[in-house]
MDTraj code that builds the backbone (N, CA, C; nanometers):
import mdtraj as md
import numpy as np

residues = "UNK UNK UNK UNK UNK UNK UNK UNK UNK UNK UNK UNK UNK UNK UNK UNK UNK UNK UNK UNK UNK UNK UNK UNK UNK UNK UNK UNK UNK UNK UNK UNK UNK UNK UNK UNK UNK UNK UNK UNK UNK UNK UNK UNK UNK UNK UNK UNK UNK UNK UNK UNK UNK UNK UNK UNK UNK UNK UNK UNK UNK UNK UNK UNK UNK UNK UNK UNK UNK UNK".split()
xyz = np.array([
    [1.3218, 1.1345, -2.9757],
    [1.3042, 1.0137, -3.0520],
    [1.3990, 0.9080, -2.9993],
    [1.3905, 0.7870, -2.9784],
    [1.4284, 0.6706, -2.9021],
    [1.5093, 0.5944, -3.0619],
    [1.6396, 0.5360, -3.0169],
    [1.7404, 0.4371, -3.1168],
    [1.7374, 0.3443, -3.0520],
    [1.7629, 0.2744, -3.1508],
    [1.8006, 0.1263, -3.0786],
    [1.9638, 0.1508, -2.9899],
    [1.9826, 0.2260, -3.0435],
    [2.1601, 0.2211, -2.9217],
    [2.0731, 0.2564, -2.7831],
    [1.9844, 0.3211, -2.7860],
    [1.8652, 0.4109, -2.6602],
    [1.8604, 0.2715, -2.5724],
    [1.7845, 0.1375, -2.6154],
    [1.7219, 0.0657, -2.5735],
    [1.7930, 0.0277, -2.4379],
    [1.9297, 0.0291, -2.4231],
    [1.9831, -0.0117, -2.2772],
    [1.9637, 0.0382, -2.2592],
    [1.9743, 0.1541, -2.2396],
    [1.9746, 0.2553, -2.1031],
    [1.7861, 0.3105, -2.0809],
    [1.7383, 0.2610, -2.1724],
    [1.5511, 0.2642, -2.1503],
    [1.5649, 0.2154, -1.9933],
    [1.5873, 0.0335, -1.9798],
    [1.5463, -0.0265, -1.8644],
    [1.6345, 0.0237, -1.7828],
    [1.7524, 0.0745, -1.7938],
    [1.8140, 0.1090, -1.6621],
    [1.7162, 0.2556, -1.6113],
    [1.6888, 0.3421, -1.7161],
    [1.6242, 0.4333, -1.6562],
    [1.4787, 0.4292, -1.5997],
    [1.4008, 0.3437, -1.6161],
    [1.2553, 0.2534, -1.6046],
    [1.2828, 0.2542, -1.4610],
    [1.3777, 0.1210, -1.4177],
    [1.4401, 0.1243, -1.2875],
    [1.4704, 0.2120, -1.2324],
    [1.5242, 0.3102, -1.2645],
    [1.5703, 0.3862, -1.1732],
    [1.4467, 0.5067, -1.1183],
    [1.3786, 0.5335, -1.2543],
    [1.2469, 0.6534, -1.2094],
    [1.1188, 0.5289, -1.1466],
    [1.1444, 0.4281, -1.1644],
    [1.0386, 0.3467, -1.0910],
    [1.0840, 0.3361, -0.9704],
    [1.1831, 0.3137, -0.8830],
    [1.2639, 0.3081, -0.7737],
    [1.2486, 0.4449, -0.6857],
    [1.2740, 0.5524, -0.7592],
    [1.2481, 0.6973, -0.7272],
    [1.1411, 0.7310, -0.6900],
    [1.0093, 0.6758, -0.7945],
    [0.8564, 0.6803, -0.8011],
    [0.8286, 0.6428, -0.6018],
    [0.8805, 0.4901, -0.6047],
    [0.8033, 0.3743, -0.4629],
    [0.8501, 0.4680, -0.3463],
    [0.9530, 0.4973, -0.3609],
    [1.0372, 0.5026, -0.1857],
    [1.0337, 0.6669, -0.1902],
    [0.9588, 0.7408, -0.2647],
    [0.9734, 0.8822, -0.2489],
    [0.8502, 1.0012, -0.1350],
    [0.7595, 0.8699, -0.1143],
    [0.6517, 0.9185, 0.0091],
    [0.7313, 0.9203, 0.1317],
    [0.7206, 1.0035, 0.2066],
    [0.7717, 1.0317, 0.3996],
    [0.7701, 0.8990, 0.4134],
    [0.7176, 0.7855, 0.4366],
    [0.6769, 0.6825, 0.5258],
    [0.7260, 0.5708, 0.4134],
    [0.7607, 0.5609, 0.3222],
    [0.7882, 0.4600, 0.2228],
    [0.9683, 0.3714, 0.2271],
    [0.9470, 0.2616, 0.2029],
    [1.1137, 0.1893, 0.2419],
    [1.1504, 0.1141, 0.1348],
    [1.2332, 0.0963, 0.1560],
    [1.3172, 0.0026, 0.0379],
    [1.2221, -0.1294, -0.0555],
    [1.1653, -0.1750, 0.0158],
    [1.0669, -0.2887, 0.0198],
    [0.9229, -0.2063, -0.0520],
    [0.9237, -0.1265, -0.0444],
    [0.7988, -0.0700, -0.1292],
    [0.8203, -0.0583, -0.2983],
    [0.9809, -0.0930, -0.3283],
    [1.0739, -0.0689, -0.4875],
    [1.1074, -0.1872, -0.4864],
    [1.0532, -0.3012, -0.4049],
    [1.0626, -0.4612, -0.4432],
    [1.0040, -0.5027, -0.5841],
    [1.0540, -0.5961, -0.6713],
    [0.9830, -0.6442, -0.8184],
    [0.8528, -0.7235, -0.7476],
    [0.7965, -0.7019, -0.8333],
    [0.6420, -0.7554, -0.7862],
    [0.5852, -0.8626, -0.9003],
    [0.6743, -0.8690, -1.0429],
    [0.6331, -0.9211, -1.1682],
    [0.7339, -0.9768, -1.2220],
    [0.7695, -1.1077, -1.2980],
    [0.8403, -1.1484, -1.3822],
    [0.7929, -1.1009, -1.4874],
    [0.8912, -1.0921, -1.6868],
    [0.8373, -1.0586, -1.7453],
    [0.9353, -1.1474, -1.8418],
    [0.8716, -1.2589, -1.9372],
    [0.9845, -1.3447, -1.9865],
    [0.8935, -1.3552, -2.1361],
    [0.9612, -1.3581, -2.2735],
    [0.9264, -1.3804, -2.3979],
    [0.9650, -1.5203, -2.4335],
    [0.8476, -1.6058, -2.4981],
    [0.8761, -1.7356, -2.5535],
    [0.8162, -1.7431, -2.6848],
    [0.9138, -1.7255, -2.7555],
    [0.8367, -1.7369, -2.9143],
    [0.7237, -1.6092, -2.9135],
    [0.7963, -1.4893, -2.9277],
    [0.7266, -1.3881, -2.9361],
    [0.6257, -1.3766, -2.8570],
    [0.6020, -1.4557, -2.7803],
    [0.4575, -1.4047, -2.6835],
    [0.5392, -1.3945, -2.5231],
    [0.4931, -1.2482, -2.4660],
    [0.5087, -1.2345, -2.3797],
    [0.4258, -1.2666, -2.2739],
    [0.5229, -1.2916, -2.2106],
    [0.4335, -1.3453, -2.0305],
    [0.4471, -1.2542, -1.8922],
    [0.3521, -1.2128, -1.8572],
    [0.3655, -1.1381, -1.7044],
    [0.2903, -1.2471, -1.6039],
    [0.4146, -1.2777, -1.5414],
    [0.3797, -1.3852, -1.4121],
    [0.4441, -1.2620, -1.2891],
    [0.3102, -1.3066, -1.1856],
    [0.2887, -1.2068, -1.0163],
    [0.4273, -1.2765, -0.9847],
    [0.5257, -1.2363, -0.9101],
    [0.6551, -1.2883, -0.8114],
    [0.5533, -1.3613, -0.6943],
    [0.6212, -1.4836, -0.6681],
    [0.5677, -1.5438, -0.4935],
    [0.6072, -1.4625, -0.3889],
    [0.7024, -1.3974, -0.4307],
    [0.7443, -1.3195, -0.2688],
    [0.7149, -1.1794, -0.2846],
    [0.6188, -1.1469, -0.3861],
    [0.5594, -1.0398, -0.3980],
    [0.4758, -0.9670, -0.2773],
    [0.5256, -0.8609, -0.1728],
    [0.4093, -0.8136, -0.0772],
    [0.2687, -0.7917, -0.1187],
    [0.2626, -0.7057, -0.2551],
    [0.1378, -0.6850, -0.2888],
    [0.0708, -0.7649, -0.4316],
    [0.0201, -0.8182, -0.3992],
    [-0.0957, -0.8923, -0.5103],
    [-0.1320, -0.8745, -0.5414],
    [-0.2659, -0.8702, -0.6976],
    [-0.3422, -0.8662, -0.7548],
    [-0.4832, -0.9386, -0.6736],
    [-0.5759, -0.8941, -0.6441],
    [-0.7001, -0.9541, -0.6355],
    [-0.7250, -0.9860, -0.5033],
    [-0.8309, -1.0318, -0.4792],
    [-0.9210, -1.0587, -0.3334],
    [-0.8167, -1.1026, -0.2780],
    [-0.7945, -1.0435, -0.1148],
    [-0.7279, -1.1011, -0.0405],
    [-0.7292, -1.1954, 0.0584],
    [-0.6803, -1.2760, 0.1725],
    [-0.7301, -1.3364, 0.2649],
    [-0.8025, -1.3176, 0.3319],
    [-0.9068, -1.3558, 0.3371],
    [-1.0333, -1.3516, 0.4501],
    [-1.1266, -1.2850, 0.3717],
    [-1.1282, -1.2170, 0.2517],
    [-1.2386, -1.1789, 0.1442],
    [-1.3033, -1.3130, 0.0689],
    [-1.4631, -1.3249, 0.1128],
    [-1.5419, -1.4068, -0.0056],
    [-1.4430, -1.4429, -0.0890],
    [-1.4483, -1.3927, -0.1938],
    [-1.4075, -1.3727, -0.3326],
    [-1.2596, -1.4950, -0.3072],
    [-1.1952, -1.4293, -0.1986],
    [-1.0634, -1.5415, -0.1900],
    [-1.0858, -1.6467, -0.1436],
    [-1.1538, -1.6326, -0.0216],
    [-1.2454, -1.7544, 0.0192],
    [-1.3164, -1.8889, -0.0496],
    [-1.3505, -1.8363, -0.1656],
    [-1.4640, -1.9366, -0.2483],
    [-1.5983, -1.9082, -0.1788],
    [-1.6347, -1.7907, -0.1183],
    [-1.7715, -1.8160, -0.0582],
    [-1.8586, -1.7383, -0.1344],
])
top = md.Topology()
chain = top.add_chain()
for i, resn in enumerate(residues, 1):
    res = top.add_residue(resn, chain, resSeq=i)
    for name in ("N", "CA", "C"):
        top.add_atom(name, md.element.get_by_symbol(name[0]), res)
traj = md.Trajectory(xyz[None], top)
């Protein structure tokens, strides 16, 4: 069962088994445990905005129709 005294050490551990999760394949690097998402609350509503210097994206990529407009 999770306390509120729990709640720090939640995100440190999030981070740390998410970090563990990326870079734990043979072929995987530091840059694969890069943040890929901001995550910011304004007046109770939360927001998930993609990072710009995110390697991997959400959705059609360059040179796909779909990204294209075609």
């Amino acid at each position: 069962m999770s306390t509120q005294n729990d709640t720090a050490n939640d995100g440190e551990d999030f981070d740390a088994n998410r970090h563990d999760q990326l870079t734990s394949a043979p072929e995987s690097t530091e840059a694969d445990a890069a943040p890929r998402i901001d995550v910011s609350e304004h007046d109770g509503t939360t927001r998930i905005d993609i990072r710009d210097d995110a390697e991997v994206r959400p959705g059609a990529g360059p040179g796909m129709p779909e990204a294209d407009g075609e």
